[in-house]
C-alpha positions as CSV (number, residue, x, y, z in Angstrom):
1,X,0.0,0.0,0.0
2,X,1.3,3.8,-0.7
3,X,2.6,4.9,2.2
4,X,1.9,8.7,1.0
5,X,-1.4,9.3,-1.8
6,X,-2.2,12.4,-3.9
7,X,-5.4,12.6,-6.4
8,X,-2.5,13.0,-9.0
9,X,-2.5,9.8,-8.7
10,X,-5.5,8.8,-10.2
11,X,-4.8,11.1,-13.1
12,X,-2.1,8.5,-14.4
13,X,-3.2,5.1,-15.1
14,X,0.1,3.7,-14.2
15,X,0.0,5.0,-10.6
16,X,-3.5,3.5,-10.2
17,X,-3.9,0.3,-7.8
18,X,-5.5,-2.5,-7.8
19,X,-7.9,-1.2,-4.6
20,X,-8.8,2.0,-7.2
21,X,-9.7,0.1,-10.2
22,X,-11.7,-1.8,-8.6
23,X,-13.6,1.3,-6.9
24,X,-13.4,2.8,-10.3
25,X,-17.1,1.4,-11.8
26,X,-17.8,1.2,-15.8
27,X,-21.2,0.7,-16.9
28,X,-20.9,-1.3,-20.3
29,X,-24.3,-2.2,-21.8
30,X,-23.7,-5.3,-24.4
31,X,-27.4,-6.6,-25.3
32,X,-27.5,-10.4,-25.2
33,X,-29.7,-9.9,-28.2
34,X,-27.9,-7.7,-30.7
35,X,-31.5,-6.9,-32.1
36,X,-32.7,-5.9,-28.7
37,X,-33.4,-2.1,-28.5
38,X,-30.8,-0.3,-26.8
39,X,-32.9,2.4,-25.3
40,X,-35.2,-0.3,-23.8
41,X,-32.1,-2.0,-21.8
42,X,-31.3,1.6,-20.5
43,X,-34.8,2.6,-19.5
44,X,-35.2,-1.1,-17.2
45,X,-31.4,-0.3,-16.2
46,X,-32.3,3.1,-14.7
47,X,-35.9,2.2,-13.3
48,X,-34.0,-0.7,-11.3
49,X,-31.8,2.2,-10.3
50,X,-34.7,4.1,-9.1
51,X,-36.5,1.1,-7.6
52,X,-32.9,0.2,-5.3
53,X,-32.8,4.4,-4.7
54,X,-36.3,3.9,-3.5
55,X,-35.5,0.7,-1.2
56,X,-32.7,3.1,0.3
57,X,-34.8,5.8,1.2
58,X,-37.8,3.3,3.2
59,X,-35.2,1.3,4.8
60,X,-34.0,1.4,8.5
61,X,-37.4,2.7,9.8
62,X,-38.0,6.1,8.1
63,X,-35.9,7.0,5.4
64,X,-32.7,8.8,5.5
65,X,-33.0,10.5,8.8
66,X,-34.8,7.4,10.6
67,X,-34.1,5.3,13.7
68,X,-32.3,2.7,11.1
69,X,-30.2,6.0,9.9
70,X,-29.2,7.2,13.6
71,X,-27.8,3.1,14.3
72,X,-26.0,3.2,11.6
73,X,-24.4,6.6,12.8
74,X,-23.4,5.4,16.0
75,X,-22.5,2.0,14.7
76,X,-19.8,3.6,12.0
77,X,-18.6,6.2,15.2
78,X,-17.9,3.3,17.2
79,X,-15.8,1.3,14.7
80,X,-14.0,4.8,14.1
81,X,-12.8,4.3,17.8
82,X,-15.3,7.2,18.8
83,X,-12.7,9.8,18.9
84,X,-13.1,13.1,21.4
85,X,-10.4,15.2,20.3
86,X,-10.7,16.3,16.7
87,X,-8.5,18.7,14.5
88,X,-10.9,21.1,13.0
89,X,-10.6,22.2,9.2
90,X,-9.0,25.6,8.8
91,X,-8.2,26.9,5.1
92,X,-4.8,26.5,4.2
93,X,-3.7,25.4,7.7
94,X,-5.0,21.1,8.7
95,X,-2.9,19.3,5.6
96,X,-1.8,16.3,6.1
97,X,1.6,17.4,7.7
98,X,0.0,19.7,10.2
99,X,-2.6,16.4,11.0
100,X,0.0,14.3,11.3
101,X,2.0,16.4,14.0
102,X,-1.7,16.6,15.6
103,X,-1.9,12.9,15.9
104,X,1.5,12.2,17.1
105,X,0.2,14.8,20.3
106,X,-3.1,13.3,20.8
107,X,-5.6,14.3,17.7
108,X,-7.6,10.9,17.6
109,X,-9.2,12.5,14.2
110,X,-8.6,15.0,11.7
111,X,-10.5,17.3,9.1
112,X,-9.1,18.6,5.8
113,X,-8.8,21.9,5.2
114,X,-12.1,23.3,3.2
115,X,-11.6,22.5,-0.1
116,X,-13.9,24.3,-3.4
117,X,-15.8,21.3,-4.7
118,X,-16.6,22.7,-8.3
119,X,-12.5,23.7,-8.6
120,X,-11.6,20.3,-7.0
121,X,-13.9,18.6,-9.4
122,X,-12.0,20.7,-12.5
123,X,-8.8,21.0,-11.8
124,X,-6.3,18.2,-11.4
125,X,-3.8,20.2,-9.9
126,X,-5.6,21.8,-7.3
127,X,-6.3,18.4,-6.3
128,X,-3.2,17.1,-6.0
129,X,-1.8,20.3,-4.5
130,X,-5.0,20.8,-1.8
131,X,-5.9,17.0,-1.1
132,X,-3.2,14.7,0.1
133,X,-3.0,11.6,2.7
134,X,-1.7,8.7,3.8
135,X,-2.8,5.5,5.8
136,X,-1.4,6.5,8.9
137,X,-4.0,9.4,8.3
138,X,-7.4,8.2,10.2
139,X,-10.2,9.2,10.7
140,X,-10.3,11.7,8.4
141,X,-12.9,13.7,7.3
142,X,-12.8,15.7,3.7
143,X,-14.1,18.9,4.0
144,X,-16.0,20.9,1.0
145,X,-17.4,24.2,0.2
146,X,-20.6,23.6,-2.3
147,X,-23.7,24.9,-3.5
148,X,-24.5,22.5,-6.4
149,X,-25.2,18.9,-5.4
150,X,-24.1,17.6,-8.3
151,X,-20.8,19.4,-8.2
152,X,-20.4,18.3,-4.7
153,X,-21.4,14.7,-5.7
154,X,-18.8,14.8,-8.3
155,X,-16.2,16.2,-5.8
156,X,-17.2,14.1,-3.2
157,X,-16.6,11.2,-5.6
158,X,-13.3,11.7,-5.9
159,X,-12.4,11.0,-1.6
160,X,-15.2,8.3,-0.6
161,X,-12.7,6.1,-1.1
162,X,-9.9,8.0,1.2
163,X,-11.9,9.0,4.0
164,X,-14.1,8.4,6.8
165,X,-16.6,11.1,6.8
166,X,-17.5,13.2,3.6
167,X,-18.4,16.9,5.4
168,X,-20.2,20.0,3.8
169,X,-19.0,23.1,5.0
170,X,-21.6,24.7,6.4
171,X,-20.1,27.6,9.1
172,X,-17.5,29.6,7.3
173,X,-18.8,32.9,8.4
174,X,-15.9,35.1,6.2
175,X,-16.7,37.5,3.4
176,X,-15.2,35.1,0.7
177,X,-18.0,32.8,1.5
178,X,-20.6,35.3,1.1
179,X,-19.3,36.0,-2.7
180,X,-19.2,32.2,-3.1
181,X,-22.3,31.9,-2.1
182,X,-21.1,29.0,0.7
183,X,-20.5,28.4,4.3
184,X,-22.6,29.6,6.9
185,X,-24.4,32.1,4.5
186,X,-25.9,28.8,2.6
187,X,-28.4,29.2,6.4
188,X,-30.5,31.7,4.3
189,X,-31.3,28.7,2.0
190,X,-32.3,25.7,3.8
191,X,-33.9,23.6,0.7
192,X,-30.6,24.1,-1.0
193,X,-28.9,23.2,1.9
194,X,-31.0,19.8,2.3
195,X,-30.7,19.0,-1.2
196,X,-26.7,18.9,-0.7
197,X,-26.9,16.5,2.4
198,X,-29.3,14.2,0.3
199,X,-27.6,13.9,-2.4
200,X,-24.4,12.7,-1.3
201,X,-26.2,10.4,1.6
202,X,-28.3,8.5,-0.9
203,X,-24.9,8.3,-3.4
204,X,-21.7,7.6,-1.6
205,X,-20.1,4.5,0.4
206,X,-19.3,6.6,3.1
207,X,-21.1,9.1,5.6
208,X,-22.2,12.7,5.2
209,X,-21.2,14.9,8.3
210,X,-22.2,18.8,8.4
211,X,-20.1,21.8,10.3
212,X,-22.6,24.3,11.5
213,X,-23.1,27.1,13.6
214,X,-25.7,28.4,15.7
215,X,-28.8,30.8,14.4
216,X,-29.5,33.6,17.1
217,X,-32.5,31.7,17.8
218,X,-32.2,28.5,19.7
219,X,-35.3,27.2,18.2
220,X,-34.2,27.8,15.0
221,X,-31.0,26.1,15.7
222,X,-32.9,23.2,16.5
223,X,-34.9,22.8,13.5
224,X,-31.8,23.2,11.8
225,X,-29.7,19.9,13.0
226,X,-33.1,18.2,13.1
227,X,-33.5,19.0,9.1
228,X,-30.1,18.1,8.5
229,X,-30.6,14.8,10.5
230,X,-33.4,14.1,8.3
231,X,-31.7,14.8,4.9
232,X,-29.2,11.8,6.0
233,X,-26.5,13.3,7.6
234,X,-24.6,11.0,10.0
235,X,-22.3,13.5,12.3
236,X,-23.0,17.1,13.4
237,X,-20.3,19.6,14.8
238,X,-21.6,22.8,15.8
239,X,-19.6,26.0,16.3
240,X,-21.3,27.5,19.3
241,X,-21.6,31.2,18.0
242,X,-23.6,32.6,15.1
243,X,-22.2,33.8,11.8
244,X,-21.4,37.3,13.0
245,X,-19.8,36.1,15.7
246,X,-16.5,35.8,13.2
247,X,-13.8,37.0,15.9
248,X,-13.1,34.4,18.6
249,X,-11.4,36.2,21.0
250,X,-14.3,38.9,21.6
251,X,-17.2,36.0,21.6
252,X,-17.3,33.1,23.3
253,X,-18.7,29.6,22.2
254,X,-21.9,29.2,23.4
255,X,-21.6,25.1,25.2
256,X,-25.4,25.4,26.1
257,X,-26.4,25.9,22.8
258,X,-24.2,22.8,21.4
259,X,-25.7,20.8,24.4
260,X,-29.3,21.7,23.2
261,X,-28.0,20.8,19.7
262,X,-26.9,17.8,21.4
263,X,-30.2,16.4,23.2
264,X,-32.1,17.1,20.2
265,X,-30.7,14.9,17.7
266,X,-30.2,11.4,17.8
267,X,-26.3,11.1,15.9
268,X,-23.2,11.7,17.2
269,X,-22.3,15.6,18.0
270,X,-18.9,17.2,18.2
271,X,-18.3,20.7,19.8
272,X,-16.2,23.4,18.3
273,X,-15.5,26.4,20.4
274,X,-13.5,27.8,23.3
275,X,-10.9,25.6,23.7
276,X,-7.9,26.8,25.2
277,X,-6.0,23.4,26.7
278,X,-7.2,20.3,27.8
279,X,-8.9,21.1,30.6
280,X,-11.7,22.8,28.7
281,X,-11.7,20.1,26.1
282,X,-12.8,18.3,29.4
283,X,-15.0,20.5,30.8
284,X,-16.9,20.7,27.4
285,X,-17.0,17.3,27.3
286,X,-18.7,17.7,30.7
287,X,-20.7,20.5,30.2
288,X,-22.4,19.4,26.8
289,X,-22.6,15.7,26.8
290,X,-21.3,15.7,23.2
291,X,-19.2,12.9,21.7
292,X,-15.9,14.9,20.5
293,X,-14.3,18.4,20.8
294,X,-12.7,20.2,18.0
295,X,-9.6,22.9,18.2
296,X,-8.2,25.3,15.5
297,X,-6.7,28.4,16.4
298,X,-5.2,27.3,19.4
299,X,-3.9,23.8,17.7
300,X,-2.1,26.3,15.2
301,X,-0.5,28.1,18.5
302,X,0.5,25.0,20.1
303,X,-0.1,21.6,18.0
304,X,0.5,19.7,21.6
305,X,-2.6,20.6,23.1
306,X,-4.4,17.5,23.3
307,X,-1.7,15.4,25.0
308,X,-1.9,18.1,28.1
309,X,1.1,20.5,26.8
310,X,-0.3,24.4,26.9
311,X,1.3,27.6,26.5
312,X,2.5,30.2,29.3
313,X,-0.6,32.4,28.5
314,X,-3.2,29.3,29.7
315,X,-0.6,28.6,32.8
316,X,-2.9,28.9,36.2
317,X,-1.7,31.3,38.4
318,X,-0.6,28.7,40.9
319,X,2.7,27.7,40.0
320,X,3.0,24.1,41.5
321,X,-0.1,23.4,39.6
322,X,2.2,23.3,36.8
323,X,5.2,22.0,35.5
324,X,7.4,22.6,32.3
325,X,6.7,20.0,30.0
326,X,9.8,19.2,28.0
327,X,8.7,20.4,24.9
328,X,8.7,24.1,22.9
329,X,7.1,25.3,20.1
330,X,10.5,25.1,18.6
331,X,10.8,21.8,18.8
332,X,7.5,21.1,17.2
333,X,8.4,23.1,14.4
334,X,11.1,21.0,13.7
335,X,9.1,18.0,13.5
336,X,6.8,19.8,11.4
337,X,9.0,20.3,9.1
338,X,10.6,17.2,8.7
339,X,7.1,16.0,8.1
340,X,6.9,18.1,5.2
341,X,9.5,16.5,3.6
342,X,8.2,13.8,4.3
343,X,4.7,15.0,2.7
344,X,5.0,17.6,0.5
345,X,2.6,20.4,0.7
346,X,2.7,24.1,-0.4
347,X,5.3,26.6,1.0
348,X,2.7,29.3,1.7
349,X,1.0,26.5,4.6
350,X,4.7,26.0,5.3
351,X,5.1,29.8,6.1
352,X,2.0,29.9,8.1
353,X,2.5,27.5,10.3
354,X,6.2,28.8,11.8
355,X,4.6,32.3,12.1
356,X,2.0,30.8,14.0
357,X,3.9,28.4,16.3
358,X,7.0,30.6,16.7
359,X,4.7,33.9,16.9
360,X,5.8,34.7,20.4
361,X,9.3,33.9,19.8
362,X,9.1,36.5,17.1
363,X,7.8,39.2,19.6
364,X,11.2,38.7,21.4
365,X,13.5,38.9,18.7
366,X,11.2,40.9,15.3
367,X,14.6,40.9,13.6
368,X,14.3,37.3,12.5
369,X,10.8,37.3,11.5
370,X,11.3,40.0,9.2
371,X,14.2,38.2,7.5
372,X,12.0,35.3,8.0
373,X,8.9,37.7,5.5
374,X,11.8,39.0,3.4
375,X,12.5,35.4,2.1
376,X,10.2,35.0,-0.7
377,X,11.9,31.7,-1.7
378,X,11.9,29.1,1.6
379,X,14.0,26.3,1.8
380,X,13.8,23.5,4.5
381,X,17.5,24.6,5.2
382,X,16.5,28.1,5.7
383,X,13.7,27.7,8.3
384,X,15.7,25.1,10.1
385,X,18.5,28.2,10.2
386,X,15.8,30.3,11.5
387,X,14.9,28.3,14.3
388,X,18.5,27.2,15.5
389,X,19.0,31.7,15.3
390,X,16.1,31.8,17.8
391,X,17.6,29.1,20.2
392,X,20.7,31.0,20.3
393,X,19.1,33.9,21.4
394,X,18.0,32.4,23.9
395,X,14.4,33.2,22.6
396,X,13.1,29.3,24.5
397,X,9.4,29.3,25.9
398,X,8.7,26.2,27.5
399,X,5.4,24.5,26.4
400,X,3.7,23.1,30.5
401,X,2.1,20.2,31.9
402,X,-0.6,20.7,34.5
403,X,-0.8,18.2,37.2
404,X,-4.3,17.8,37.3
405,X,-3.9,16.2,33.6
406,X,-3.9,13.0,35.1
407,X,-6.9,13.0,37.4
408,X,-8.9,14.4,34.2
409,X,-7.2,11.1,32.7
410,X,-8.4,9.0,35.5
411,X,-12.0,10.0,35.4
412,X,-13.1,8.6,32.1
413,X,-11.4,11.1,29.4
414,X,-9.3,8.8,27.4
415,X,-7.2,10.5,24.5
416,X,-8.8,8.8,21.7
C-alpha cells in the first residue's frame, strides 16, 4: 500500500492500484440480443436504479433521517474508535503534515482543510496540491465548500474512497463565503442546503457529516440539526456562535447551545469552540454531553494541546499546579517540518505554520521574522536556520504540563 497518496495519482493510469480500479465502476451495456433495442435495456437499467434508490430511502425505519439512519451513525462512530479530540478544518492550515503532527500529540481525528468542490472537481492540480493523505492518516474527514449537489457529488466522488466522513461546510462565516455563495451564508437557504446533504447520503459509500453554527434563535438552531438529521447526515459539529460572531477572541462559544443541539438529535455531535488546553476540552466534554471536541486556532499556536502540553498564557496562576513539560514550540516546528519532507505540501501552509507556532518567539527577537517575510523563496535549510538563530538567542518558551492532567485522565477522558 502507498505509504503517501495524492489525487495526481489517479490522473495517471500507471499510478493507479488495484484497490482503485476496482472502486473505479464502468457501466458497459452489451445486449445479449444484438437486435434488442438499446434504449429499452437503459430505460429497465435506470428504473432498477430508481427502484434500489427507493429501497434506500424506506429502509431502517423512516428514510434517510430514521431510527435505522441514527444506528447506523453510531455503529460507523464506534468502529472509528469514537474519537473526542478532533482537528478542526482551517483553510490552508490542517494538511496532512499539520494532521499528522496533531496525531503524534493526541488528535484521535482530523479534518481537511475546506476545499472548493466545483475547482476540485475541475482541476487536477488543485487536487493534487490541496488534497493529500496517507494510511497512517485516520479518521479523516474531507471537508467541501458547495452549492450545487451535483458538483459536490462529483467532488465528493473523488475522496469516498480516502476517508471516513464526507463533510459539507456549512459555518464559514468570512466574506469570501458570502461571494461564493457557501459556508454559513448557505443558512439563508435551507432547501438548497438539504438538497446537498441528500444527495451525497443517498450516493456515496461513506457518511455525510455537516459543520454548522448556531442561528440567534435557539429554536431555529434546533430545527436546523433536526433538518439536517433528516436529509441523512450521519455526524453534526456545531460551532457554538452565530455567523457574526467571526472574531473568537471577543465572543465566546456558546456550550449550552451545542448541548441543546446535542439532546435534540439522535447522531453523534462534536463541539467546536472555546478551547484553550485540555482542561476545557474536558469540561466541554462535561458540560455538553457531546461525543468529540474540536480545536483550531489554538492547535495552530501550540499543535501539543491535546496530549496536556499548553502555552504560558493558559498557565494557572498557581505555580506548583504546573510544570514545564519538555517540549517548545521550537521543537514542534522542527518536527513539522521534517514532516513536510516527508509529505509535501505548499510553502505558503509552510510559512503559516512557523509564524503561528514561533509567533511569540518573534515578539522577542522581530529581527528574524522580518528576514523570515523578506524570504520570498523558503527552503527546508532556511527555516531550520531560522529556528536554530532563535535558540541561540535564547528566545526558549517552555510548552507546560498541568498536574491535574492525570486526574482528568483518570475520570473517564481517554485521548482517543
Amino acid at each position: 500500500m502507498l505509504s503517501f497518496f495524492s489525487l495526481s495519482s489517479l490522473q495517471n493510469p500507471s499510478l493507479r492500484s488495484p484497490l482503485l480500479l476496482m472502486a473505479t465502476k464502468t457501466l458497459t451495456v452489451i445486449p445479449a440480443n444484438p437486435e434488442e433495442d438499446l434504449d429499452d435495456r437503459l430505460c429497465s437499467d435506470l428504473a432498477q436504479q430508481d427502484q434500489e434508490q427507493q429501497q434506500r430511502l424506506s429502509s431502517g425505519g423512516g428514510g434517510l433521517g430514521g431510527e435505522g439512519h441514527a444506528e447506523r451513525a453510531w455503529a460507523h462512530w464506534r468502529k472509528l474508535g469514537s474519537p473526542k479530540m478532533v482537528v478542526a478544518p482551517m483553510v490552508d492550515n490542517s494538511e496532512l503534515p499539520f494532521r499528522m503532527l496533531c496525531r503524534k500529540y493526541g488528535a484521535a481525528a482530523a479534518y481537511t482543510p475546506m476545499l472548493h468542490s466545483r475547482i476540485f472537481s475541475e482541476n487536477a492540480k488543485y487536487r493534487s496540491q490541496e488534497f493529500t493523505t496517507c494510511k497512517e492518516d485516520r479518521p479523516l474527514f474531507v471537508q467541501f465548500c458547495a452549492n450545487d449537489p451535483d458538483v459536490l457529488l462529483e467532488a465528493a466522488k473523488m475522496v469516498e474512497n480516502h476517508c471516513d466522513y464526507v463533510d459539507i461546510n456549512l459555518g464559514c462565516p468570512q466574506r469570501i463565503a458570502r461571494r461564493g455563495n457557501y459556508g454559513a451564508f448557505l443558512m439563508d437557504n435551507l432547501p438548497l442546503i438539504k438538497s446537498l446533504v441528500e444527495k451525497l447520503a443517498l450516493n456515496l459509500n461513506v457518511p455525510v457529516s455537516c459543520k454548522i453554527r448556531i442561528f440567534p434563535n435557539i429554536q431555529d438552531t434546533i430545527t436546523y440539526a433536526r433538518m439536517l438529521e433528516e436529509a441523512g447526515c450521519s455526524l453534526l459539529a456545531v460551532h457554538g456562535r452565530t455567523r457574526d460572531e467571526k472574531d473568537g477572541k471577543k465572543f465566546r462559544a456558546d456550550w449550552n447551545a451545542i448541548k441543546t443541539v446535542k439532546d435534540a438529535v439522535r447522531i453523534p455531535v462534536l463541539a467546536n469552540g472555546n478551547i484553550r488546553h485540555v482542561s476545557d476540552v474536558y469540561s466541554c466534554l462535561e458540560e455538553t454531553g457531546v461525543e468529540g471536541v474540536l480545536s483550531a486556532e489554538t492547535l495552530l499556536e501550540n499543535p501539543a494541546l491535546f496530549a496536556g502540553f499548553r502555552t504560558p498564557e493558559w498557565v494557572g496562576d498557581n505555580e506548583h499546579s504546573n510544570k514545564e513539560g519538555g517540549l517548545d514550540q521550537a521543537d514542534l516546528v522542527v518536527e513539522y517540518l521534517k514532516l513536510c519532507e516527508k509529505y509535501p505540501v505548499p510553502w505558503r501552509m509552510i510559512r503559516s505554520h512557523v509564524h503561528k507556532m514561533l509567533g511569540d518567539w518573534f515578539k522577542l527577537h522581530p529581527t528574524v521574522r522580518e528576514d523570515l517575510n523578506k524570504q520570498s523563496k523558503l527552503t527546508f535549510e532556511f527555516l531550520h536556520d531560522i529556528v536554530k538563530r532563535l535558540r541561540d538567542l535564547g528566545a526558549g518558551i517552555p510548552l507546560y504540563l498541568e498536574n491535574t492532567q492525570a486526574a482528568a485522565l483518570a475520570n473517564g477522558y481517554d485521548q482517543s
